[in-house]
C-alpha positions as CSV (number, residue, x, y, z in Angstrom):
1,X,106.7,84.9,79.3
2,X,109.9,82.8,78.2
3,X,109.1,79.4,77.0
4,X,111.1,76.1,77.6
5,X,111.0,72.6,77.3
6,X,112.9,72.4,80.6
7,X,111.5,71.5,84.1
8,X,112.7,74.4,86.0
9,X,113.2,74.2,89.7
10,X,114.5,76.5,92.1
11,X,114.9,76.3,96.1
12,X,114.3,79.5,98.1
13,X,114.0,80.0,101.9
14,X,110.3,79.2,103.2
15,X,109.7,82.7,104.4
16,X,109.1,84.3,101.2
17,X,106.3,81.2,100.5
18,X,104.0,83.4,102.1
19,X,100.2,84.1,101.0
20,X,99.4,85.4,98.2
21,X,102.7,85.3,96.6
22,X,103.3,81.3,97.6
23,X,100.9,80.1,94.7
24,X,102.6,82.0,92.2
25,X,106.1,80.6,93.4
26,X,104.8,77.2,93.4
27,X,103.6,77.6,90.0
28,X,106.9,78.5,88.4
29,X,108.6,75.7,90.8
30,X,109.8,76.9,93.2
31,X,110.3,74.4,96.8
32,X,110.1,76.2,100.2
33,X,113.4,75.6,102.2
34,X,112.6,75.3,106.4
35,X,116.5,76.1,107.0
36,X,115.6,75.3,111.0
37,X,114.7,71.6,110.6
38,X,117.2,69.3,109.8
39,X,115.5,67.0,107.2
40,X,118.3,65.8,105.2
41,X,117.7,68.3,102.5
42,X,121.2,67.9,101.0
43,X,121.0,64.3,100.5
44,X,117.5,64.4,98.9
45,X,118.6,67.2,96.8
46,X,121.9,64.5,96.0
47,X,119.4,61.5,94.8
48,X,117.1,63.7,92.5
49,X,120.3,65.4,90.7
50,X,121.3,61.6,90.3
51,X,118.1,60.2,89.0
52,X,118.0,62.8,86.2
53,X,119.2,61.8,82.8
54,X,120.1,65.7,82.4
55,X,120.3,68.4,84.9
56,X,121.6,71.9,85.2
57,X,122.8,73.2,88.4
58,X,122.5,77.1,89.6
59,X,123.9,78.1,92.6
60,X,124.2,81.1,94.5
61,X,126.2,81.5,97.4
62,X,125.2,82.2,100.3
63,X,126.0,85.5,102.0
64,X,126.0,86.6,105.9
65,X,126.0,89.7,107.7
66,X,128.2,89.0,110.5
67,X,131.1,87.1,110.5
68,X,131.0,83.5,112.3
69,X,133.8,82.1,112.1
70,X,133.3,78.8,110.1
71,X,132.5,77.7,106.6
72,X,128.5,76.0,105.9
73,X,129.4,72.4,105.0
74,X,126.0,71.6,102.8
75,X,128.5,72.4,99.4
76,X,130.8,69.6,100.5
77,X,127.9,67.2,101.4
78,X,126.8,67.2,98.3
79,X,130.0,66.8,97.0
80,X,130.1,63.8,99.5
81,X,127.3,62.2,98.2
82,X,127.8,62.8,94.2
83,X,130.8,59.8,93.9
């Protein structure tokens, strides 16, 4: 397995954080995302990126299977709250 001296975290949508495979997620960091609650995800995600001394930020953009006619705004709020 690849070593590193960095915390690695990494969001993913609660569904796959399923027994057995949820410990195993956990373990390598990995935070279940309940996309049906609005819990101010984006701005708690906002104040841990600022509290770090370092950070490096993957993202991967989300995709749809039907069109719906408007843009998600979470990208922006983040944006928002980064200033």
């Amino acid at each position: 397995m690849l070593t590193t001296d960095l915390n690695f975290k990494y969001m993913g949508k609660d569904a796959l954080f399923k027994w057995p495979i949820k410990y195993l997620f956990k373990y390598l960091g990995g935070i279940a995302v309940d996309r049906k609650n609005r819990n101010n995800l984006t701005g708690r995600i906002a104040n841990y990126i600022k509290s770090q001394d370092e950070i490096a930020l993957a993202l991967a953009t989300e995709g749809t299977r039907s069109k719906n006619g408007y843009w998600k705004s979470g990208f922006y709020r983040w944006e928002e709250r980064r200033v």
